[in-house]
KOLGU-4560 file (N, C-alpha, C; in nm, 3 decimals, padded with zeros to 5 digits):
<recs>
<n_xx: 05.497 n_yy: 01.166 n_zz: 00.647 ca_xx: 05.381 ca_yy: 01.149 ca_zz: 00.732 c_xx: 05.256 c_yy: 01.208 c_zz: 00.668 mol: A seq: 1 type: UNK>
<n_xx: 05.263 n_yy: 01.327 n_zz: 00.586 ca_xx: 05.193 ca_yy: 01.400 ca_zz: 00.518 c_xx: 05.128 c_yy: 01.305 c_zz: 00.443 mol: A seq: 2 type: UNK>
<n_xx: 05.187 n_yy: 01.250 n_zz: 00.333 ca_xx: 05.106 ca_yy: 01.176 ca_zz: 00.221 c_xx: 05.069 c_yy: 01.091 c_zz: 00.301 mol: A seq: 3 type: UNK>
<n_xx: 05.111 n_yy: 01.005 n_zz: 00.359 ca_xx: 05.085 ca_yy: 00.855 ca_zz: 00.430 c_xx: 04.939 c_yy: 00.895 c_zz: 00.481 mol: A seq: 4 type: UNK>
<n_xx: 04.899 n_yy: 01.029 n_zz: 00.577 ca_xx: 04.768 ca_yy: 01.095 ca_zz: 00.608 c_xx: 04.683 c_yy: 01.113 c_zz: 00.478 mol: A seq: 5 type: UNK>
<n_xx: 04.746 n_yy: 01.156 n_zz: 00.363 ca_xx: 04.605 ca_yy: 01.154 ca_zz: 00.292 c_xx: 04.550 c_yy: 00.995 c_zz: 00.240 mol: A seq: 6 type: UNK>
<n_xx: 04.671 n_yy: 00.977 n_zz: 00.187 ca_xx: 04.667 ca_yy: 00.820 ca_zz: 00.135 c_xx: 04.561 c_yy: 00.762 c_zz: 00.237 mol: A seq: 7 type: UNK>
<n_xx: 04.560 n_yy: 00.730 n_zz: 00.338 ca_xx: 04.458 ca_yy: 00.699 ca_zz: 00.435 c_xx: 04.375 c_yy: 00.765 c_zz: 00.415 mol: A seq: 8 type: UNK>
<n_xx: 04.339 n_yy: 00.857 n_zz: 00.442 ca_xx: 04.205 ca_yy: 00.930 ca_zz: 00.403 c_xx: 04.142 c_yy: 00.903 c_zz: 00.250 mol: A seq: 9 type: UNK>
<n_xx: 04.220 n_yy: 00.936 n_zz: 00.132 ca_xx: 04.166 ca_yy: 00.876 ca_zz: 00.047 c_xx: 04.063 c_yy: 00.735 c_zz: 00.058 mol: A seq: 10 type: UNK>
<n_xx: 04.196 n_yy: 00.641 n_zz: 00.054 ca_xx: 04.152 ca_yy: 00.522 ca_zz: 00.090 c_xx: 04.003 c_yy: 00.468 c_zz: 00.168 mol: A seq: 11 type: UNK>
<n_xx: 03.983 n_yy: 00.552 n_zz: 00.291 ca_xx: 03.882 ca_yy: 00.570 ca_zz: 00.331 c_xx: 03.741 c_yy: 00.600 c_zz: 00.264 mol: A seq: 12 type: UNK>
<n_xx: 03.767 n_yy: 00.725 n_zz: 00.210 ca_xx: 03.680 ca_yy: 00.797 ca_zz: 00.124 c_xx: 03.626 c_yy: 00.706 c_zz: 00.019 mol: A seq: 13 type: UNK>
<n_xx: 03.725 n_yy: 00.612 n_zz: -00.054 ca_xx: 03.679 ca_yy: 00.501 ca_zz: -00.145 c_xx: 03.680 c_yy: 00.406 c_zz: -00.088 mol: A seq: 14 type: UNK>
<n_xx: 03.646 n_yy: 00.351 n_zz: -00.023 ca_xx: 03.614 ca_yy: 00.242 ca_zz: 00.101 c_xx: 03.443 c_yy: 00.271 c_zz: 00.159 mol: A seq: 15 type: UNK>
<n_xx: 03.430 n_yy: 00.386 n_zz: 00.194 ca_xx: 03.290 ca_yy: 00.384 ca_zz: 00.220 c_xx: 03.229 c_yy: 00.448 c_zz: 00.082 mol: A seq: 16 type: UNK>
<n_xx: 03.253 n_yy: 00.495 n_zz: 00.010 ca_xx: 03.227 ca_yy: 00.547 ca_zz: -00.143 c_xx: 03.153 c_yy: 00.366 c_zz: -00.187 mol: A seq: 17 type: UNK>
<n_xx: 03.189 n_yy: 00.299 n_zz: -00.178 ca_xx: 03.208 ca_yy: 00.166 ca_zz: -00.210 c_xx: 03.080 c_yy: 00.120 c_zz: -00.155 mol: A seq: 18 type: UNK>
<n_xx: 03.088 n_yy: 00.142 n_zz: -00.044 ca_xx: 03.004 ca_yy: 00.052 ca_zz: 00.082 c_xx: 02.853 c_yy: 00.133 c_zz: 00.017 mol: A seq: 19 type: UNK>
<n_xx: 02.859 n_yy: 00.233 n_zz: 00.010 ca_xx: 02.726 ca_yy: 00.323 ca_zz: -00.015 c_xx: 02.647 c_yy: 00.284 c_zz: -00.163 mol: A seq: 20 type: UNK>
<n_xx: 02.802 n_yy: 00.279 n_zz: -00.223 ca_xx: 02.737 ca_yy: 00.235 ca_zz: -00.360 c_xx: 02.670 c_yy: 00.106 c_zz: -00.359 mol: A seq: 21 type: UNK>
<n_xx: 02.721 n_yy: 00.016 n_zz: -00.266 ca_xx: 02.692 ca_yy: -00.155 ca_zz: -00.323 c_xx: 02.580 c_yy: -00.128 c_zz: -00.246 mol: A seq: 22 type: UNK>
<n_xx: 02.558 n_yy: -00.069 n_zz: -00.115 ca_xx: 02.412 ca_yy: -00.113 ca_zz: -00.035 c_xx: 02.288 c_yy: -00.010 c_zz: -00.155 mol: A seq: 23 type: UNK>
<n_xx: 02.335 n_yy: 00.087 n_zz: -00.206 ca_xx: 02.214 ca_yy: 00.150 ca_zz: -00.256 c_xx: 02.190 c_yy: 00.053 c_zz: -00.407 mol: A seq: 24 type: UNK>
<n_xx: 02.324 n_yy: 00.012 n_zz: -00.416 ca_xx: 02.282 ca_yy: -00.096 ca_zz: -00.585 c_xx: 02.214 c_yy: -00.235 c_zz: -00.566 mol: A seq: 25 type: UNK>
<n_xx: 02.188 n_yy: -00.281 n_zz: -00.440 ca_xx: 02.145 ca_yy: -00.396 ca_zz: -00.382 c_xx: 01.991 c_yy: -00.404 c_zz: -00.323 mol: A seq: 26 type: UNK>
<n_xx: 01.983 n_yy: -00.285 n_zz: -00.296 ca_xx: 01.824 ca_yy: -00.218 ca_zz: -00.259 c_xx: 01.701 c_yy: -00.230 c_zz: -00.301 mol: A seq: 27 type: UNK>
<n_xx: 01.618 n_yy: -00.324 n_zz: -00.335 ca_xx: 01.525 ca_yy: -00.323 ca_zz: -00.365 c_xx: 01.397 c_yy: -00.202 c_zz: -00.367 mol: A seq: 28 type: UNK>
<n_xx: 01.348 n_yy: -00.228 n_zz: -00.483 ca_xx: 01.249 ca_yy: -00.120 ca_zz: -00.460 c_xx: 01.133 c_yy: -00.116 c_zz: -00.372 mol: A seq: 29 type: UNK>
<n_xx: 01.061 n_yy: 00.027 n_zz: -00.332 ca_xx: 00.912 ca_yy: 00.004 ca_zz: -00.232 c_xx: 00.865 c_yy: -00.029 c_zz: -00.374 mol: A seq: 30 type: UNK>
<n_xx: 00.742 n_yy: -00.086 n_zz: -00.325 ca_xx: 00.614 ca_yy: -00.112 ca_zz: -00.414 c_xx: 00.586 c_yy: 00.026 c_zz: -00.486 mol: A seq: 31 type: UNK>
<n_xx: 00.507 n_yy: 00.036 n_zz: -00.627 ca_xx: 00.434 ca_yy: 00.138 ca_zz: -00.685 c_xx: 00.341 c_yy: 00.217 c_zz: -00.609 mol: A seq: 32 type: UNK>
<n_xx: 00.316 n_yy: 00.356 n_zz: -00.624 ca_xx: 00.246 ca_yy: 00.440 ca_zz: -00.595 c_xx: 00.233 c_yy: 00.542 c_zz: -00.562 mol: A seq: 33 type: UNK>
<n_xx: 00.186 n_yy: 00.604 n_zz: -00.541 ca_xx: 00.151 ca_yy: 00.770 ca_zz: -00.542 c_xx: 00.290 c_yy: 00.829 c_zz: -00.456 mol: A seq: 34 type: UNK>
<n_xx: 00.348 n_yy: 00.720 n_zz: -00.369 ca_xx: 00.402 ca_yy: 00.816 ca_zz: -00.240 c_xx: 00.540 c_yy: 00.753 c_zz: -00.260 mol: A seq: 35 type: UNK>
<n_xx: 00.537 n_yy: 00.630 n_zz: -00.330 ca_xx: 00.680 ca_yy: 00.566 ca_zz: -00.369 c_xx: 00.817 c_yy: 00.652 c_zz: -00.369 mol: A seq: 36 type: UNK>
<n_xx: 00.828 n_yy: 00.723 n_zz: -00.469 ca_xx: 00.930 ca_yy: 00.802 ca_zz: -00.425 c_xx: 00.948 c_yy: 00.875 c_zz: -00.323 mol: A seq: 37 type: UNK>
<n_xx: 00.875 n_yy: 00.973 n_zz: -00.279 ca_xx: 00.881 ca_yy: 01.015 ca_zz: -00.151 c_xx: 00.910 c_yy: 00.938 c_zz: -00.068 mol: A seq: 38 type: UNK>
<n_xx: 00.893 n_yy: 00.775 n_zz: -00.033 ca_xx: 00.866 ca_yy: 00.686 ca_zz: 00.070 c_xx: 01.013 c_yy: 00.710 c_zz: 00.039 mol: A seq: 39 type: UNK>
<n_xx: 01.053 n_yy: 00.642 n_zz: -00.058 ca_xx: 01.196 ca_yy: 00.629 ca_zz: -00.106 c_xx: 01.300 c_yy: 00.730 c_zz: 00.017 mol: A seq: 40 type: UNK>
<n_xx: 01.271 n_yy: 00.840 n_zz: -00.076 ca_xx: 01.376 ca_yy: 00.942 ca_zz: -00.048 c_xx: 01.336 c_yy: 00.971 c_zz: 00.130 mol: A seq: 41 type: UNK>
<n_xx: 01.242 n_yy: 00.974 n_zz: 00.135 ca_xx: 01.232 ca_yy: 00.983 ca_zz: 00.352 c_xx: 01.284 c_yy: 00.883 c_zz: 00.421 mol: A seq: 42 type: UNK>
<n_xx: 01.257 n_yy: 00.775 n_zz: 00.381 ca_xx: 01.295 ca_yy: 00.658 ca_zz: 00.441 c_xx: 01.435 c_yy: 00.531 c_zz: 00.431 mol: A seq: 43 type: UNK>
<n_xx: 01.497 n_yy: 00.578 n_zz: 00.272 ca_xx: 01.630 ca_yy: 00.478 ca_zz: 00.269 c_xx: 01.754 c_yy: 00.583 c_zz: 00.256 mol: A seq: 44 type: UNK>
<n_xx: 01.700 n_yy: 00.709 n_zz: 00.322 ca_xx: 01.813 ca_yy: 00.800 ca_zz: 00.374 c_xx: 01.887 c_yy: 00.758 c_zz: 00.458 mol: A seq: 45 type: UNK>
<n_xx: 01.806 n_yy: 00.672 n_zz: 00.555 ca_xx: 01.913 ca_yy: 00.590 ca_zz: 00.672 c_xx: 01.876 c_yy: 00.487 c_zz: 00.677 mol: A seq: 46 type: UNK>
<n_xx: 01.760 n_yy: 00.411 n_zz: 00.608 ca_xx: 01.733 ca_yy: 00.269 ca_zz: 00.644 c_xx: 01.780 c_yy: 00.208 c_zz: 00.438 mol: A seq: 47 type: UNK>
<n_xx: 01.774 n_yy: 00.097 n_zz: 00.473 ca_xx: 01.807 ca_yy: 00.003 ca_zz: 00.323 c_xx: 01.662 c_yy: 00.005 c_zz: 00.313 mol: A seq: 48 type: UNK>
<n_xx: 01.595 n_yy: -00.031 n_zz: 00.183 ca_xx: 01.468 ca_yy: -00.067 ca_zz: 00.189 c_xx: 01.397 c_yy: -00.186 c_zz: 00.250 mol: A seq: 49 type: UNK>
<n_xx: 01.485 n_yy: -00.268 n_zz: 00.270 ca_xx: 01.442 ca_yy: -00.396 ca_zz: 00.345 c_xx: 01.338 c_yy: -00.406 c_zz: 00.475 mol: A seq: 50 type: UNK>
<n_xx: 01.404 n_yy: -00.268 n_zz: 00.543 ca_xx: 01.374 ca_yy: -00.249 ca_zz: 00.689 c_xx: 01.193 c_yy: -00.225 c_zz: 00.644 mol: A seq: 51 type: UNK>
<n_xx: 01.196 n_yy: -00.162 n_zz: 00.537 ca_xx: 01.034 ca_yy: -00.091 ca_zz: 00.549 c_xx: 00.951 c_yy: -00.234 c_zz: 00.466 mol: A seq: 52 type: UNK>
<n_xx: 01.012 n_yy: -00.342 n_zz: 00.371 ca_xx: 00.968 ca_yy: -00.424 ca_zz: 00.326 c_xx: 00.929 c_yy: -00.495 c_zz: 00.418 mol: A seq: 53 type: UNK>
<n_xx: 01.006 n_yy: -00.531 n_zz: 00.508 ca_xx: 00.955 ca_yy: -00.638 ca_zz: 00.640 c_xx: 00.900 c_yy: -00.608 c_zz: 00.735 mol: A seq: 54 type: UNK>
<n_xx: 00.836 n_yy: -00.480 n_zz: 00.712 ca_xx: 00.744 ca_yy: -00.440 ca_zz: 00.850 c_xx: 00.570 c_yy: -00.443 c_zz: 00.809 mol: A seq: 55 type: UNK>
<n_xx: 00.471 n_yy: -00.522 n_zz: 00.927 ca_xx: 00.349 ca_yy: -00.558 ca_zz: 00.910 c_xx: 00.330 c_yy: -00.429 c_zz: 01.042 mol: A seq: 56 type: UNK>
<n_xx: 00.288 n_yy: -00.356 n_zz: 00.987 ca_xx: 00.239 ca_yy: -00.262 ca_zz: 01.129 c_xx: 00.082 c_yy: -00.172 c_zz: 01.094 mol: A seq: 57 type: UNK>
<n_xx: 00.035 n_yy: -00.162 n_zz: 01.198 ca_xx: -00.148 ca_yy: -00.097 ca_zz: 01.143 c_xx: -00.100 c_yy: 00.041 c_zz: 01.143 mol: A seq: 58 type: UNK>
<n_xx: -00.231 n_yy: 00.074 n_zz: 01.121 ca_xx: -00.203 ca_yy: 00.226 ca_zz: 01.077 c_xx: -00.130 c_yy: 00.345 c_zz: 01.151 mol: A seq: 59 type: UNK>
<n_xx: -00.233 n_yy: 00.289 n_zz: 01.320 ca_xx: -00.189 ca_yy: 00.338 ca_zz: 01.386 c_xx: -00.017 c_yy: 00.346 c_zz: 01.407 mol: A seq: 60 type: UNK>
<n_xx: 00.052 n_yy: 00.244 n_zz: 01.397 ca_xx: 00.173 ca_yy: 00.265 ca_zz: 01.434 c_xx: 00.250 c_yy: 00.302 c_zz: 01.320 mol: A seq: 61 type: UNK>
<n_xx: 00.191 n_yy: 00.277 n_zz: 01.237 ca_xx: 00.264 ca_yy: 00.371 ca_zz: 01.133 c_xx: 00.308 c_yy: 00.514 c_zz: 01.079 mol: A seq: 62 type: UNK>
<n_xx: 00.156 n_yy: 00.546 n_zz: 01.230 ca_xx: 00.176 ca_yy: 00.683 ca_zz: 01.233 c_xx: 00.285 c_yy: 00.775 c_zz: 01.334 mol: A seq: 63 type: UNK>
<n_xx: 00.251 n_yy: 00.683 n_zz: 01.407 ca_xx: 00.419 ca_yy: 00.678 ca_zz: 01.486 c_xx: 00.535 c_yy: 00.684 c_zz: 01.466 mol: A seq: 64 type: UNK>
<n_xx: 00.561 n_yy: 00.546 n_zz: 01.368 ca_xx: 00.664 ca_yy: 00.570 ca_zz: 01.312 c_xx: 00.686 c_yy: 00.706 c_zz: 01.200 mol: A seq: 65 type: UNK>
<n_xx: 00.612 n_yy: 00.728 n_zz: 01.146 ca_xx: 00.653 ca_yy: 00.856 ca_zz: 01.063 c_xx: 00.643 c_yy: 00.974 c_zz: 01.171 mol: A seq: 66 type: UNK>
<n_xx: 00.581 n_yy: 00.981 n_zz: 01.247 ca_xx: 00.597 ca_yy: 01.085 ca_zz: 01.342 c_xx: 00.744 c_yy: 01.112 c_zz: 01.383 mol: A seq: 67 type: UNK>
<n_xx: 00.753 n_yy: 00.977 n_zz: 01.443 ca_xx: 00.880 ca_yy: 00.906 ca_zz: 01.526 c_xx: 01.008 c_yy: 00.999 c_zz: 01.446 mol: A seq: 68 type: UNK>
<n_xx: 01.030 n_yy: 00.918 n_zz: 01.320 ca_xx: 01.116 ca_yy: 00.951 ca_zz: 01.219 c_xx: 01.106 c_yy: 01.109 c_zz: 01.195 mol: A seq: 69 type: UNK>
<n_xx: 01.038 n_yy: 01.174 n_zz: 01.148 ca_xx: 01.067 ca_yy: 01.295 ca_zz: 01.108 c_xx: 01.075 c_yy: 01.352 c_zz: 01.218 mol: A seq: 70 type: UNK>
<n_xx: 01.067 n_yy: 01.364 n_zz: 01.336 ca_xx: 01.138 ca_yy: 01.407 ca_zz: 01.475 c_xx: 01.286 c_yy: 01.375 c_zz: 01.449 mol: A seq: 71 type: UNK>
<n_xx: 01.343 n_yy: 01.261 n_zz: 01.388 ca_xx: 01.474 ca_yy: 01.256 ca_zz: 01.398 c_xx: 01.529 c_yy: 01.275 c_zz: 01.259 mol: A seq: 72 type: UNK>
<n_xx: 01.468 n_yy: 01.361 n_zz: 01.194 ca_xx: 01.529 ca_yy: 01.421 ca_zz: 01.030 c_xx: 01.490 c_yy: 01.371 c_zz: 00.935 mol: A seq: 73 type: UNK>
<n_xx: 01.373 n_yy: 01.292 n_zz: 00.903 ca_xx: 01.340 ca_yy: 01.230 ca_zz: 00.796 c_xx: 01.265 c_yy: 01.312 c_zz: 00.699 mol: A seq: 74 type: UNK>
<n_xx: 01.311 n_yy: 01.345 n_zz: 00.584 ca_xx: 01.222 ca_yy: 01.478 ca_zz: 00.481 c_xx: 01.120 c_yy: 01.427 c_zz: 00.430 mol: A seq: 75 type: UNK>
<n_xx: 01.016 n_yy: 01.461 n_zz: 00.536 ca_xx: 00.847 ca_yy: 01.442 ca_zz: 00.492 c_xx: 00.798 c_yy: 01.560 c_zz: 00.543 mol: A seq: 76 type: UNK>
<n_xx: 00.724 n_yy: 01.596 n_zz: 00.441 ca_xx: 00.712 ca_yy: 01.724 ca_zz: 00.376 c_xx: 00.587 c_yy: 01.725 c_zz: 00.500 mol: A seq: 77 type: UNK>
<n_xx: 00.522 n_yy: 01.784 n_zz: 00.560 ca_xx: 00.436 ca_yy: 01.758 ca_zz: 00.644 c_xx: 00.246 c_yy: 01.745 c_zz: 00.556 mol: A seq: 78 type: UNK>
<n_xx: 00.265 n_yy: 01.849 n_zz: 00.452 ca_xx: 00.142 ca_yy: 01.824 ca_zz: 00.377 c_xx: 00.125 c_yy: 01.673 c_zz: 00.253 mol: A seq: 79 type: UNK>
<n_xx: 00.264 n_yy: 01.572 n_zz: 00.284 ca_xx: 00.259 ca_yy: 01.449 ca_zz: 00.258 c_xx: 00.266 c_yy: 01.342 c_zz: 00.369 mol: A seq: 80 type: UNK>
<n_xx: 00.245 n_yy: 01.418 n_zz: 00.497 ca_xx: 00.228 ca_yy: 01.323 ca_zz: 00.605 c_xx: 00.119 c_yy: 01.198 c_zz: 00.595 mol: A seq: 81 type: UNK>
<n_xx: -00.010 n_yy: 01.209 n_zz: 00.588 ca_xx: -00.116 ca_yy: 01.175 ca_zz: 00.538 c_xx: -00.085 c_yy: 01.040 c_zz: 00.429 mol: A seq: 82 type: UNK>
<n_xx: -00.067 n_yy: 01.101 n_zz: 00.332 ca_xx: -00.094 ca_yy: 00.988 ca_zz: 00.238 c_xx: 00.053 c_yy: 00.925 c_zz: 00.240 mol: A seq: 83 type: UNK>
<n_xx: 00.168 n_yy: 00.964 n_zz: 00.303 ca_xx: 00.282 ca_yy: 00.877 ca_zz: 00.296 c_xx: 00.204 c_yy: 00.769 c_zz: 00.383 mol: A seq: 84 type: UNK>
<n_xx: 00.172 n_yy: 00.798 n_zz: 00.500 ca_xx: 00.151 ca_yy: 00.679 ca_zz: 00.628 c_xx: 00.012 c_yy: 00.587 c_zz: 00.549 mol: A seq: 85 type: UNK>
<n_xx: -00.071 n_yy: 00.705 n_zz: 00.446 ca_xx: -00.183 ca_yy: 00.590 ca_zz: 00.389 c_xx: -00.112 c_yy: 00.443 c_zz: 00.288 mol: A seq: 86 type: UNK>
<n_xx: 00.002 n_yy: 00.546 n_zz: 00.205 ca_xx: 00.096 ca_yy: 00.450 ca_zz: 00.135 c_xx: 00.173 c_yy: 00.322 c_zz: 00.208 mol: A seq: 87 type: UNK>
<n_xx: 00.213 n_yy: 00.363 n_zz: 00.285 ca_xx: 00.271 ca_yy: 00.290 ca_zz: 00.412 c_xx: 00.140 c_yy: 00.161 c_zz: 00.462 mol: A seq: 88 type: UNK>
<n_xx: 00.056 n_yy: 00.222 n_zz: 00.548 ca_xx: -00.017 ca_yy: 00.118 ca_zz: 00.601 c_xx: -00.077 c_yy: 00.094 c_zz: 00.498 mol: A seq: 89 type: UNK>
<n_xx: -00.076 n_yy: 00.091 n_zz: 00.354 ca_xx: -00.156 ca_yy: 00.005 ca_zz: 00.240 c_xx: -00.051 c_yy: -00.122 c_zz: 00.214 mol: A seq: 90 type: UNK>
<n_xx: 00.048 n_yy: -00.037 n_zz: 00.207 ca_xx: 00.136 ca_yy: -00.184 ca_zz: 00.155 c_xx: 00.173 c_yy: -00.264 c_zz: 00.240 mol: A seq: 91 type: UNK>
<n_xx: 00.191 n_yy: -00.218 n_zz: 00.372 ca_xx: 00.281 ca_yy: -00.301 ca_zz: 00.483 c_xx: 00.163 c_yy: -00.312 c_zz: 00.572 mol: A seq: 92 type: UNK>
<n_xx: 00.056 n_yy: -00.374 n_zz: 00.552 ca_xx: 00.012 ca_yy: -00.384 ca_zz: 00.694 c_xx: -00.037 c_yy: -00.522 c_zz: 00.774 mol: A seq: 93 type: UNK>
<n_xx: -00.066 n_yy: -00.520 n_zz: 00.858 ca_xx: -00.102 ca_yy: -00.662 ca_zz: 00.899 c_xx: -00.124 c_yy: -00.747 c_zz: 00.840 mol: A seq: 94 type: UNK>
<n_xx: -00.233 n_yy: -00.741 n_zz: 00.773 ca_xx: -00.264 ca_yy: -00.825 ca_zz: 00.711 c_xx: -00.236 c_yy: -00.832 c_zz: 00.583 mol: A seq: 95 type: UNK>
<n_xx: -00.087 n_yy: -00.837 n_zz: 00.530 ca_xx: 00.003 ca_yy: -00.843 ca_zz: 00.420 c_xx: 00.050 c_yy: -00.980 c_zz: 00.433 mol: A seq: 96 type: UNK>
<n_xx: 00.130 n_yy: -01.060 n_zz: 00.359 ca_xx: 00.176 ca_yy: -01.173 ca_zz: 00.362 c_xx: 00.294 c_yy: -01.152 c_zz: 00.390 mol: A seq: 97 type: UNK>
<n_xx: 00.337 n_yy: -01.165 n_zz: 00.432 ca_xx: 00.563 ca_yy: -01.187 ca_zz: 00.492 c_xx: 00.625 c_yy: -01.150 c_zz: 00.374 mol: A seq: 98 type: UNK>
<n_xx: 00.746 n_yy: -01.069 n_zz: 00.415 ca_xx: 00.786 ca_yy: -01.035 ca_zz: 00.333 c_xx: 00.888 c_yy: -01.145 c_zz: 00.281 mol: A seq: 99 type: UNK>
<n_xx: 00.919 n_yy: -01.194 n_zz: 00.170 ca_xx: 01.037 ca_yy: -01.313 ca_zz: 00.134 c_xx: 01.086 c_yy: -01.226 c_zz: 00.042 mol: A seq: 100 type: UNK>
<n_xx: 01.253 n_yy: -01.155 n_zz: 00.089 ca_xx: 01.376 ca_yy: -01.136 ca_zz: 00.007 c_xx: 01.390 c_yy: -01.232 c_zz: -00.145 mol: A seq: 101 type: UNK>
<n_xx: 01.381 n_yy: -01.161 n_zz: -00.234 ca_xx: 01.414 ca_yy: -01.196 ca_zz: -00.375 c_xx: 01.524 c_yy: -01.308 c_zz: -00.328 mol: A seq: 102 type: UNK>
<n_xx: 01.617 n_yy: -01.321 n_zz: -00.236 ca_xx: 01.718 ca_yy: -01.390 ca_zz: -00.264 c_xx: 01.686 c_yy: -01.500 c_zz: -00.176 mol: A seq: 103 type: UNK>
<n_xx: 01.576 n_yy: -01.546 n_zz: -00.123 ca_xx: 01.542 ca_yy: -01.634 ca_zz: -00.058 c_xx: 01.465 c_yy: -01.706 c_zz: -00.105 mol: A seq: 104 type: UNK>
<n_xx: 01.302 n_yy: -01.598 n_zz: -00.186 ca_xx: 01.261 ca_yy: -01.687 ca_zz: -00.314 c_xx: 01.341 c_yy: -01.767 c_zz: -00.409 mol: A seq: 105 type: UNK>
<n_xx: 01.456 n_yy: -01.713 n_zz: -00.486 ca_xx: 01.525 ca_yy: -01.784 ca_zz: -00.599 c_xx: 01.615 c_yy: -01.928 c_zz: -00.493 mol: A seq: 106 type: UNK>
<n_xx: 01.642 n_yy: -01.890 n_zz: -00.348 ca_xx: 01.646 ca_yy: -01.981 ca_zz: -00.294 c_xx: 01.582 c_yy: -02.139 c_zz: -00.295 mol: A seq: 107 type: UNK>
<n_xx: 01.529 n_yy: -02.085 n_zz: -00.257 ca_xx: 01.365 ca_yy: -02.173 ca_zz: -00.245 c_xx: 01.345 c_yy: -02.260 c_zz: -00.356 mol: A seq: 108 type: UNK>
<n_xx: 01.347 n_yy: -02.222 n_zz: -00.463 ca_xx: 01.268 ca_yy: -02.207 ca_zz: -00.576 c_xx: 01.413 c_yy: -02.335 c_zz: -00.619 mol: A seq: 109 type: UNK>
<n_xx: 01.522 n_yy: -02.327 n_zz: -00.565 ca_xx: 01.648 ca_yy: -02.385 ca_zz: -00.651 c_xx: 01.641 c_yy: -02.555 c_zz: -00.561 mol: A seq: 110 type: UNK>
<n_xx: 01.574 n_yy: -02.533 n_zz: -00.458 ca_xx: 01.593 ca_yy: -02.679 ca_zz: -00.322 c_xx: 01.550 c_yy: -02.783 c_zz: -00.399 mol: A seq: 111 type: UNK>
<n_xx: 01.628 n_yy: -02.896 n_zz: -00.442 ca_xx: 01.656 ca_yy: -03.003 ca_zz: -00.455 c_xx: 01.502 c_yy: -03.085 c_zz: -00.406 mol: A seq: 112 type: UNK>
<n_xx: 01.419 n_yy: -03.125 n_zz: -00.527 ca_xx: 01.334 ca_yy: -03.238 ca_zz: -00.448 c_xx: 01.341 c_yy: -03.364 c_zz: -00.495 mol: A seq: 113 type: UNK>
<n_xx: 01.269 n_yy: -03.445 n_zz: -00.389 ca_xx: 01.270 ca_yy: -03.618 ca_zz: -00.357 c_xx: 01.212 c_yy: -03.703 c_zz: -00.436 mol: A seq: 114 type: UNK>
</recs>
């Protein structure tokens, strides 16, 4: 019963070992800039990068959301509050164009024409 318990547990352990690796090797990067890494490391602690690629939000709510988030554990340093959310509402904001997944462009890009 003993081994059969770790064997499972192992198993486990390299099962989500797995899962962590493929979603962080699949991840696209934020855009360049001053706050990039930081954005990085605060934000695809629990989100994939996707989530922050596809969001058009103004400043204001951006400030929210980083508010929002580091209320629930997100490591932003508070004297990078500021220019993370400036980084943020520069790249993602309203008036940005939609975000299209790399794998939807090469999609696209492959459609058969008439």
């Amino acid at each position: 019963m003993y081994k059969l318990s770790v064997a499972v547990c192992l198993f486990a352990v390299a099962f989500v070992s797995t899962l962590a690796w493929a979603q962080s090797a699949s991840s696209p990067e934020l855009p360049a800039g001053p706050m990039q890494s930081k954005a990085t490391t605060a934000c695809t602690e629990c989100h994939d990068a996707r989530i922050i690629l596809q969001q058009r939000l103004s400043k204001a709510t951006w400030t929210k959301e980083v508010d929002k988030m580091t209320k629930w554990g997100a490591l932003v340093d508070p004297q990078d509050r500021d220019t993370l959310i400036d980084y943020l509402s520069g790249n993602f904001s309203v008036d940005k164009p939609e975000y299209v997944p790399e794998r939807s462009r090469s999609f696209a890009a492959k459609k058969p024409t008439k």
